[in-house]
C-alpha positions as CSV (number, residue, x, y, z in Angstrom):
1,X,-11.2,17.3,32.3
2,X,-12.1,16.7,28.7
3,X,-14.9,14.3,27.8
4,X,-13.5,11.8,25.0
5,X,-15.2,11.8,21.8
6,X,-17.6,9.2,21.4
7,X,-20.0,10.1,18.0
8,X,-19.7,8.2,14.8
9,X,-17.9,11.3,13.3
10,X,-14.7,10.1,15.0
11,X,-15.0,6.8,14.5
12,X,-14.9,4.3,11.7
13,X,-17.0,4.4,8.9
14,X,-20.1,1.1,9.0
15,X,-19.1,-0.1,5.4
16,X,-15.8,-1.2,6.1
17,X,-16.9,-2.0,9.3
18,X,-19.4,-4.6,7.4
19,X,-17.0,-5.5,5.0
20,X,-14.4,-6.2,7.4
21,X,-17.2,-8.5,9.3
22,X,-17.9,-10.4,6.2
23,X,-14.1,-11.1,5.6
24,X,-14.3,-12.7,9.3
25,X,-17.7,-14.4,8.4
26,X,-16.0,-16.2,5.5
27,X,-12.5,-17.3,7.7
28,X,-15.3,-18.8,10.0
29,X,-16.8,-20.9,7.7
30,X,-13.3,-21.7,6.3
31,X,-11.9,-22.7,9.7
32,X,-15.1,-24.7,10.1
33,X,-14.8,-26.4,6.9
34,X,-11.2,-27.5,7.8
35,X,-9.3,-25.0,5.9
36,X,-7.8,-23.2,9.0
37,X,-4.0,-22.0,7.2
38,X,-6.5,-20.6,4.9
39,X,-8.2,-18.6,7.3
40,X,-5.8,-17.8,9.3
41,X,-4.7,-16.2,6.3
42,X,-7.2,-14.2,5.4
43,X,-7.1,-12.6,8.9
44,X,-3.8,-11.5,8.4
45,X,-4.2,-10.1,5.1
46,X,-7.0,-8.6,7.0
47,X,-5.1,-7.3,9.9
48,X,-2.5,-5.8,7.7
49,X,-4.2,-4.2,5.1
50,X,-6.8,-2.4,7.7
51,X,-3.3,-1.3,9.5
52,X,-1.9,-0.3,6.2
53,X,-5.0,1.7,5.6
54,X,-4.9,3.5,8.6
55,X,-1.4,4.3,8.3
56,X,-1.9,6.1,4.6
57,X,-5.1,7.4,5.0
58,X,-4.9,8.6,8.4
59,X,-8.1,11.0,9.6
60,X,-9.4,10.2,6.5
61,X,-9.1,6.3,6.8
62,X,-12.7,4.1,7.3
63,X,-11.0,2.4,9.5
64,X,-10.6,4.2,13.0
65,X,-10.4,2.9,16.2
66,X,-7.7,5.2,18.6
67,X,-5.4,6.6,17.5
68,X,-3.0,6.3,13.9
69,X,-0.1,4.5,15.7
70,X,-1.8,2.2,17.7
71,X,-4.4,1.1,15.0
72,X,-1.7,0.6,12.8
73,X,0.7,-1.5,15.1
74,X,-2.3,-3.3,16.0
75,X,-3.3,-4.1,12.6
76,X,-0.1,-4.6,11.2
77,X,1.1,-6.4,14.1
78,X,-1.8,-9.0,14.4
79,X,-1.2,-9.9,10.8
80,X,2.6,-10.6,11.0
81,X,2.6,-12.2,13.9
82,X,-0.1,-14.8,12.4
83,X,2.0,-15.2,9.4
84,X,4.4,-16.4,11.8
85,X,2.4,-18.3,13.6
86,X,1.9,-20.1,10.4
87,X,5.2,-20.4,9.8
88,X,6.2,-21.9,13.1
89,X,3.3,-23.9,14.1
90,X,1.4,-26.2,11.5
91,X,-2.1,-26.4,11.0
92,X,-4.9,-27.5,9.3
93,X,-4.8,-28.0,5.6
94,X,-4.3,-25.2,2.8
C-alpha cells in the first residue's frame, strides 16, 4: 500500500494560495456591503480562471489540489454554475 503524498512539493504553491484568499477577502466585504451579484461574480471569475489554470499549466500549475481533471471540473464547474445561478435567481444589487 502506497502512502499518498502529502509535502508542499505536490501541492499548490502559498502565493496563489494568498492571492486567491484575498480575492475571497474582497467578495466578503462586497457581499457585506450589499453588492452580492458582484461578488458572486468575482467567485466565479475566480473558480474558472484557477480551473482554467490548472487545465493549461497542469504539474506546473500554482494551483494544485488532486488531481488535473478534478481541479479543473471543480474549478470550472463552481464558476459556471454561479454564473447561472445568477442568471436564474436574482440577487442583491450590481
Amino acid at each position: 500500500m502506497s502512502h499518498p503524498y502529502v509535502s508542499e512539493d505536490h501541492e499548490g504553491k502559498p502565493w496563489f494560495e494568498w492571492i486567491i484568499a484575498i480575492v475571497v477577502l474582497v467578495a466578503t466585504v462586497l457581499a457585506f456591503l450589499g453588492y452580492t451579484k458582484t461578488a458572486t461574480v468575482v467567485i466565479a471569475v475566480a473558480a474558472i480562471v484557477t480551473g482554467l489554470i490548472r487545465l493549461v499549466l497542469r504539474e506546473r500549475s500554482p494551483w494544485k489540489v488532486r488531481s488535473v481533471s478534478f481541479d479543473a471540473f471543480i474549478g470550472i464547474g463552481l464558476g459556471v454554475g454561479l454564473f447561472i445561478l445568477l442568471a436564474l435567481v436574482p440577487v442583491g444589487i450590481a
